[in-house]
NUMI-198373 format. One record per atom (N, C-alpha, C, O): residue in three letters; atom name; residue number from 1; x, y, z. Coordinates in steps of 0.2 Angstrom, whole numbers, plus 5000, padded with zeros to 4 digits. Last residue first. Example, Ala and Ser with C-alpha at 12.3 -4.5 7.8 and 13.67 -1.06 7.14 Angstrom:
// residues 2
SER_N_2_5064_4989_5035
SER_CA_2_5068_4995_5036
SER_C_2_5064_5000_5039
SER_O_2_5067_5006_5040
ALA_N_1_5066_4972_5039
ALA_CA_1_5062_4978_5039
ALA_C_1_5066_4984_5039
ALA_O_1_5071_4983_5042
// end
This chain:
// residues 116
UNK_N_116_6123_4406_6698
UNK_CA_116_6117_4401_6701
UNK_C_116_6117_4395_6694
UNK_O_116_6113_4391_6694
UNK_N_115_6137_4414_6700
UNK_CA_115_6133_4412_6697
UNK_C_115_6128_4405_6698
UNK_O_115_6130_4399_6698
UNK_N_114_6146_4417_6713
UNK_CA_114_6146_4413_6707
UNK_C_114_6141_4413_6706
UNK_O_114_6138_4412_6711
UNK_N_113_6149_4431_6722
UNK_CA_113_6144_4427_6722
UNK_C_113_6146_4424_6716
UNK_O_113_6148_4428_6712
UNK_N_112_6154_4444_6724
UNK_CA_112_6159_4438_6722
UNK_C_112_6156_4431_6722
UNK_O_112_6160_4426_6721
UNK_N_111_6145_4452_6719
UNK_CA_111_6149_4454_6716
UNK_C_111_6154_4448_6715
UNK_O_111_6157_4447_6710
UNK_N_110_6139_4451_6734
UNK_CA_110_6134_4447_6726
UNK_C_110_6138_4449_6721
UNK_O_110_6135_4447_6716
UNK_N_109_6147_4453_6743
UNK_CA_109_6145_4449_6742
UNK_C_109_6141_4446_6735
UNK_O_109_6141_4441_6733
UNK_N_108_6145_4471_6740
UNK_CA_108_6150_4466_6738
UNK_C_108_6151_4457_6738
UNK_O_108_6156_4455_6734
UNK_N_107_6133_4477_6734
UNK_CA_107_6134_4473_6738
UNK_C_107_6141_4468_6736
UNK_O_107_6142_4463_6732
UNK_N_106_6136_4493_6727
UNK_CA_106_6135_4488_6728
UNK_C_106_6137_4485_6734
UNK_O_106_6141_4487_6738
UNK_N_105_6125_4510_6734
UNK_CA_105_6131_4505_6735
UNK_C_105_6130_4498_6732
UNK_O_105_6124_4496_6733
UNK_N_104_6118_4519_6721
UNK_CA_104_6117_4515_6724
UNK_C_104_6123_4511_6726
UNK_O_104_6127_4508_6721
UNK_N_103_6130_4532_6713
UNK_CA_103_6126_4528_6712
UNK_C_103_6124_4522_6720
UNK_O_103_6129_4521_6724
UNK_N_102_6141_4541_6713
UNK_CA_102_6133_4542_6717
UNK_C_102_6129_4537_6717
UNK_O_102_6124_4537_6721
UNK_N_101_6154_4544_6709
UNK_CA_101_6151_4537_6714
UNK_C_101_6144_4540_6716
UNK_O_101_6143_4540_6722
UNK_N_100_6152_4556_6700
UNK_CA_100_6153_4549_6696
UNK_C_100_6152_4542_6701
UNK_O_100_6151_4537_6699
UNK_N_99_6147_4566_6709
UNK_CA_99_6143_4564_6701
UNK_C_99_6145_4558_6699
UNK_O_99_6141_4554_6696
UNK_N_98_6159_4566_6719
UNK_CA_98_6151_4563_6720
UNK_C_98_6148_4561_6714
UNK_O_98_6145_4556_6714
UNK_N_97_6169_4568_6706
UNK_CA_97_6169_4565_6714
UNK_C_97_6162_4561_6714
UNK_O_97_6160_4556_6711
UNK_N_96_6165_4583_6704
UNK_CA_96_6166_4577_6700
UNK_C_96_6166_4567_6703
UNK_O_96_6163_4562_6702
UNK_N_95_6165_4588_6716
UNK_CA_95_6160_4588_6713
UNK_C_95_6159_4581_6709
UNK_O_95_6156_4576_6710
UNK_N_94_6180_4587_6718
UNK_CA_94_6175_4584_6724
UNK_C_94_6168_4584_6721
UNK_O_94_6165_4579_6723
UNK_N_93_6184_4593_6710
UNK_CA_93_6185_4586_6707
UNK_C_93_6179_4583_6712
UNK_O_93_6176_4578_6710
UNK_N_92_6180_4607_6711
UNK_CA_92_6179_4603_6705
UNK_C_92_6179_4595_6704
UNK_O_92_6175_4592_6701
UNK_N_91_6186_4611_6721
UNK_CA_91_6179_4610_6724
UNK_C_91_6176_4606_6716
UNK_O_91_6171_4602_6716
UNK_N_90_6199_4610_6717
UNK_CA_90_6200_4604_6721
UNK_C_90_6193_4604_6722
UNK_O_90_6191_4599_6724
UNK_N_89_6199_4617_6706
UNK_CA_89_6203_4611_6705
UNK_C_89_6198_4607_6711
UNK_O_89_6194_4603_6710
UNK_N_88_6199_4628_6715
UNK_CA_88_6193_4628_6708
UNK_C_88_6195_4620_6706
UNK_O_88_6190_4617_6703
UNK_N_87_6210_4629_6723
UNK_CA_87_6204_4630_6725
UNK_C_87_6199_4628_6721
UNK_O_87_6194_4625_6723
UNK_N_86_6223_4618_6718
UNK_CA_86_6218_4626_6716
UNK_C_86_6215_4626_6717
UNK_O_86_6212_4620_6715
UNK_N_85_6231_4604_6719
UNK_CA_85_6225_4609_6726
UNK_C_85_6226_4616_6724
UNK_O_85_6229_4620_6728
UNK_N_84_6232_4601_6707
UNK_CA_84_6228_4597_6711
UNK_C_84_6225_4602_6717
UNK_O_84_6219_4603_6719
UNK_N_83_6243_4605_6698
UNK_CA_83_6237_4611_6701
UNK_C_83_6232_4606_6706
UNK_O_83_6226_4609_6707
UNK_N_82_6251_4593_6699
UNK_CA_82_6254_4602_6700
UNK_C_82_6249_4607_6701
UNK_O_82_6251_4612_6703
UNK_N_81_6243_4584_6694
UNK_CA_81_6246_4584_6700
UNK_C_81_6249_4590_6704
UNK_O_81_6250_4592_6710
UNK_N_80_6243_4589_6681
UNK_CA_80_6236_4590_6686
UNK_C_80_6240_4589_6691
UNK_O_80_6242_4594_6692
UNK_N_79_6256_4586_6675
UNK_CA_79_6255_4593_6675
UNK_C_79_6247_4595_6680
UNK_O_79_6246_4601_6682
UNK_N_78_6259_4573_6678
UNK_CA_78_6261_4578_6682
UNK_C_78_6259_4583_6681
UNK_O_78_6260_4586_6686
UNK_N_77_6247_4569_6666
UNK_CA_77_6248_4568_6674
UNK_C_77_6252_4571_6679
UNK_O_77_6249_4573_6685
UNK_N_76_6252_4574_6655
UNK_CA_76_6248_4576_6657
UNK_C_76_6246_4576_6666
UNK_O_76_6244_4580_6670
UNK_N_75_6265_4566_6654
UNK_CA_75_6266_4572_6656
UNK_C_75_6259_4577_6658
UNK_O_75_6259_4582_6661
UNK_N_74_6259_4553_6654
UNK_CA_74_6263_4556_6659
UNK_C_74_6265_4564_6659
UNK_O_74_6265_4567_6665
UNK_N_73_6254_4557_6642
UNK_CA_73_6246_4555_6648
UNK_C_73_6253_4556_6653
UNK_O_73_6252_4560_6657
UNK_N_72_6265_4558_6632
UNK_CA_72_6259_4563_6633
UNK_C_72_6254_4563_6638
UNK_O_72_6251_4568_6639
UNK_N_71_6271_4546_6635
UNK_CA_71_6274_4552_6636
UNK_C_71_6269_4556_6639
UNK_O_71_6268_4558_6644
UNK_N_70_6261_4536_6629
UNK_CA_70_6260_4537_6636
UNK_C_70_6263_4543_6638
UNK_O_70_6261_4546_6643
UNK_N_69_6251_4548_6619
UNK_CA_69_6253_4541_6620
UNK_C_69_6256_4542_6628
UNK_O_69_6254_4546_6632
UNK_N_68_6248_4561_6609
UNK_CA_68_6243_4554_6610
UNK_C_68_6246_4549_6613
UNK_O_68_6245_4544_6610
UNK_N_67_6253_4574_6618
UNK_CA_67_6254_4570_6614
UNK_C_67_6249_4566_6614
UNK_O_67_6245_4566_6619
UNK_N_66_6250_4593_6622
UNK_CA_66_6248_4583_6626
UNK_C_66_6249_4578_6619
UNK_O_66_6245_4578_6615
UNK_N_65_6249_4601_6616
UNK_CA_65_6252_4601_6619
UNK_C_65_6254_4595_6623
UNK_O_65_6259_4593_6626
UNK_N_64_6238_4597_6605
UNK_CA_64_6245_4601_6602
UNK_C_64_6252_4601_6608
UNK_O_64_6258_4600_6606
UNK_N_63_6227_4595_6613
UNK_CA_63_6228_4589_6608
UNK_C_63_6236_4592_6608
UNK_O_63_6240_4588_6611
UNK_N_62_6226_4610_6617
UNK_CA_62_6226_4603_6622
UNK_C_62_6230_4598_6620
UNK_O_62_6234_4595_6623
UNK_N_61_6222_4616_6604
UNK_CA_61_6228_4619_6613
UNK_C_61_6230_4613_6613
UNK_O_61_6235_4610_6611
UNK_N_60_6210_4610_6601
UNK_CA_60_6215_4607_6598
UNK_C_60_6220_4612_6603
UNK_O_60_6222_4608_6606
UNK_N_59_6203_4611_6616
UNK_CA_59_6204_4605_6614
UNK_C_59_6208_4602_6610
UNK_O_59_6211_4597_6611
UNK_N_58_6194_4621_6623
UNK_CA_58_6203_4623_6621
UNK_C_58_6207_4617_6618
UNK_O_58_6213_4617_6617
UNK_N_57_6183_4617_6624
UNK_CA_57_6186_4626_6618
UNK_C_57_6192_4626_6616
UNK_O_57_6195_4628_6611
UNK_N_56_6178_4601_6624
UNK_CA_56_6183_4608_6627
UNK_C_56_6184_4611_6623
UNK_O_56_6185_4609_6617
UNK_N_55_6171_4590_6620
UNK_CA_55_6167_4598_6618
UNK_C_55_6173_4603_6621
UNK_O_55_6171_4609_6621
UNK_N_54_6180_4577_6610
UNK_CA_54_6181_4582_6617
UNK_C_54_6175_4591_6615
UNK_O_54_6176_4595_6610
UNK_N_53_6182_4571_6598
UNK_CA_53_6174_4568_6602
UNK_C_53_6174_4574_6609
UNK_O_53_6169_4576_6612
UNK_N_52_6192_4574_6591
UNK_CA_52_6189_4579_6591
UNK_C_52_6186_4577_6594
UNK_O_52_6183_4582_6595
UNK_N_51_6205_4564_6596
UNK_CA_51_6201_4563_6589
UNK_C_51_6193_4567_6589
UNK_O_51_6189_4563_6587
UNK_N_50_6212_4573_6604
UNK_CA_50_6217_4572_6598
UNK_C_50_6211_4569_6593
UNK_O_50_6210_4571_6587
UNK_N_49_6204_4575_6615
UNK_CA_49_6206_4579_6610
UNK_C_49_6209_4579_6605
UNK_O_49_6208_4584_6600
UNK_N_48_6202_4558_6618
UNK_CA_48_6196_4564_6615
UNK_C_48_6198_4571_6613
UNK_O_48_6194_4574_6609
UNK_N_47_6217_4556_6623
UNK_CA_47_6212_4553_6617
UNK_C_47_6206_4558_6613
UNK_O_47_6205_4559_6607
UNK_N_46_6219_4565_6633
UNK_CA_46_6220_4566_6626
UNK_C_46_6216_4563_6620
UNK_O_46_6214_4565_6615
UNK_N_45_6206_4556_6642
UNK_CA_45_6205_4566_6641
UNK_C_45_6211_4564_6635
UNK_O_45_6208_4562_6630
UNK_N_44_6213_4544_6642
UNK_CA_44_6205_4545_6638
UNK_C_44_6203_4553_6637
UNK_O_44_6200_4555_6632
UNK_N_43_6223_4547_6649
UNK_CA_43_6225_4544_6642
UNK_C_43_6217_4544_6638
UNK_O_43_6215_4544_6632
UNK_N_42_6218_4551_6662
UNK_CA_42_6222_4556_6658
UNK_C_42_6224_4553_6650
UNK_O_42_6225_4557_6646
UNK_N_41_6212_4540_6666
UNK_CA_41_6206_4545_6662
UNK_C_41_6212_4550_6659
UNK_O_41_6210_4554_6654
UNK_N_40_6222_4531_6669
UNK_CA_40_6217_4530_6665
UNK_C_40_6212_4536_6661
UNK_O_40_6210_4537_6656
UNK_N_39_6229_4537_6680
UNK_CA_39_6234_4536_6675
UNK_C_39_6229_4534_6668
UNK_O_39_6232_4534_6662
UNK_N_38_6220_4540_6689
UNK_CA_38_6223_4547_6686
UNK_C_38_6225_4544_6679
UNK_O_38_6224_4547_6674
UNK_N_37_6216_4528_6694
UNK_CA_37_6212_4534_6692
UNK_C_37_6215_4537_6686
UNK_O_37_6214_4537_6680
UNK_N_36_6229_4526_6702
UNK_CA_36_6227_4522_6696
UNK_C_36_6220_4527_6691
UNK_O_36_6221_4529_6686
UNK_N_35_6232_4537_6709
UNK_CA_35_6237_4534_6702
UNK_C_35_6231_4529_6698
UNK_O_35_6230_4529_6692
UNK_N_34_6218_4549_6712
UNK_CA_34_6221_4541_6714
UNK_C_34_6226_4537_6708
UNK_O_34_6223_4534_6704
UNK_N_33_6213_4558_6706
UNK_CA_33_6220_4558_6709
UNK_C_33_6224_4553_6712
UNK_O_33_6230_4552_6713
UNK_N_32_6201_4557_6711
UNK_CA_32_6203_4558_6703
UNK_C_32_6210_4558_6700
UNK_O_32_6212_4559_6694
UNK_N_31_6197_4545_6724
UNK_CA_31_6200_4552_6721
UNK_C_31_6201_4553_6714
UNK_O_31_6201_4547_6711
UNK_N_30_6183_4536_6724
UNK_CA_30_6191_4537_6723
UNK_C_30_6192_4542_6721
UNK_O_30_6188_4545_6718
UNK_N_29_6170_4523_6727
UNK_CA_29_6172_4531_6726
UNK_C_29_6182_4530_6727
UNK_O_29_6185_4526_6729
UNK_N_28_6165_4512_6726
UNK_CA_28_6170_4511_6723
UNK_C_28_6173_4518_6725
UNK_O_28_6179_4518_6726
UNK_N_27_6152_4512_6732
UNK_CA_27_6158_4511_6737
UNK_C_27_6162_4509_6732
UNK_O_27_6164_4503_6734
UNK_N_26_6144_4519_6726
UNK_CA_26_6148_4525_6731
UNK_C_26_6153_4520_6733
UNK_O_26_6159_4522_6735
UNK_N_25_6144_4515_6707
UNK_CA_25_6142_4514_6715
UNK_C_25_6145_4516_6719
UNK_O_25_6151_4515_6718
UNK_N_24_6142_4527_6696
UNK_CA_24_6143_4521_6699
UNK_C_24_6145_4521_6706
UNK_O_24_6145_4526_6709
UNK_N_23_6129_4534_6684
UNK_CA_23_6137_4533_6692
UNK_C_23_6137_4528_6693
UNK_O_23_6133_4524_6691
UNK_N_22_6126_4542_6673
UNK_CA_22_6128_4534_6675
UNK_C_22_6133_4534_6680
UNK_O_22_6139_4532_6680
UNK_N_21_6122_4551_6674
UNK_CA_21_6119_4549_6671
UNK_C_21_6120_4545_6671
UNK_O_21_6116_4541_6669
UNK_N_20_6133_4560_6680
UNK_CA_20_6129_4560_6683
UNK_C_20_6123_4556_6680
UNK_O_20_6118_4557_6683
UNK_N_19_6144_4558_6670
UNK_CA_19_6143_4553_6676
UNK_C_19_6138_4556_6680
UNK_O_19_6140_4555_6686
UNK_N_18_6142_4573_6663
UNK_CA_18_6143_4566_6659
UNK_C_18_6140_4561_6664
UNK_O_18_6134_4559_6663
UNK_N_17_6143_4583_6672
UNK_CA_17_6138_4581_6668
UNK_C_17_6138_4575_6666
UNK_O_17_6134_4571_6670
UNK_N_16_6160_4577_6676
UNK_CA_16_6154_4578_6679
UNK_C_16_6147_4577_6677
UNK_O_16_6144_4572_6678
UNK_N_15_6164_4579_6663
UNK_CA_15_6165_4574_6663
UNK_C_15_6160_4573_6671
UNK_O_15_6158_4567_6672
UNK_N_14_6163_4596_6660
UNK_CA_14_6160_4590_6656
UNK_C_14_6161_4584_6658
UNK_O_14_6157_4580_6654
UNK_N_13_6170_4600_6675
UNK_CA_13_6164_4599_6674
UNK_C_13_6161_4595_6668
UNK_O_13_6156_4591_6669
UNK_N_12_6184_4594_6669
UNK_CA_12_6181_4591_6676
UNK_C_12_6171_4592_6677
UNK_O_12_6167_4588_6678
UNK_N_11_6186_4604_6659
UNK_CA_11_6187_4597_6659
UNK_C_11_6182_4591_6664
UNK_O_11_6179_4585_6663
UNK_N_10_6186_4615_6666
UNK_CA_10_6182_4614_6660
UNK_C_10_6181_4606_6660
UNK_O_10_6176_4603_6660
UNK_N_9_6197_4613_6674
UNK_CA_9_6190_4613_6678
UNK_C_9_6186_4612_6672
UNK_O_9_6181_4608_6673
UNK_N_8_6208_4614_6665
UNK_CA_8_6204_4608_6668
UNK_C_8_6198_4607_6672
UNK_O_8_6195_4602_6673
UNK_N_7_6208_4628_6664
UNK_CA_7_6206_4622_6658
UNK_C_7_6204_4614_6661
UNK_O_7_6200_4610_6658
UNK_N_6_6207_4633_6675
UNK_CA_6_6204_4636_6672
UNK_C_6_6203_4629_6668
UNK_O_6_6197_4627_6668
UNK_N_5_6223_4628_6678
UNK_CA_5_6218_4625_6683
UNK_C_5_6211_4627_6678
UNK_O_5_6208_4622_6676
UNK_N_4_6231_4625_6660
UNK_CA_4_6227_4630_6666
UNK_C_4_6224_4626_6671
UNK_O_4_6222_4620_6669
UNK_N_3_6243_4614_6657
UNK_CA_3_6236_4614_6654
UNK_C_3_6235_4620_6662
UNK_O_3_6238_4619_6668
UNK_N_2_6258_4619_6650
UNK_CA_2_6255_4615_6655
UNK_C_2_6247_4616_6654
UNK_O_2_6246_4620_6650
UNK_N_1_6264_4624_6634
UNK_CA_1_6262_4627_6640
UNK_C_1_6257_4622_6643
UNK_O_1_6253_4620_6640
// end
């Protein structure tokens, strides 16, 4: 069974919590949904279920239904793409969103700056 909107907002807030402690800078900000986004953090959400570090309730569910490999993060990723706009999904990620770019803009010149 496909992972719940329900299950993923679970998801979405712990990893909110998490990046309000270290954000990173607003002018990276990106959807959670942005392919490349999606295609990285869905192979680190199985990974934390398969090796218990995930506080989700439903995490061995998750691990059982989500393989550890790319099949498993492909199939995970179409399965978010398919609740991406659940009202609770979509006020969730907007959250998760701001929590994880909040941080101070870098300046993208000192980013391409060489080293003194």
């Amino acid at each position: 069974m496909p992972i719940a909107p329900e299950q993923f907002v679970v998801t979405l807030q712990n990893m909110t919590a998490s990046w309000l402690s270290s954000p990173l800078p607003s002018n990276y900000e990106k959807s959670f949904f942005d392919p490349e986004e999606l295609a990285v953090v869905c192979s680190e959400m199985i990974d934390r279920w398969h090796s218990g570090q995930s506080s989700h309730p439903d995490a061995a569910t998750l691990a059982a239904t989500y393989t550890n490999d790319e099949a498993g993060a492909a199939a995970l990723q179409n399965d978010l793409l398919a609740i991406q706009f659940h009202p609770d999904v979509m006020a969730n990620e907007e959250a998760w969103r701001k929590a994880k770019f909040s941080g101070p803009p870098e300046d993208p010149a000192a980013a391409e700056a060489p080293p003194a």
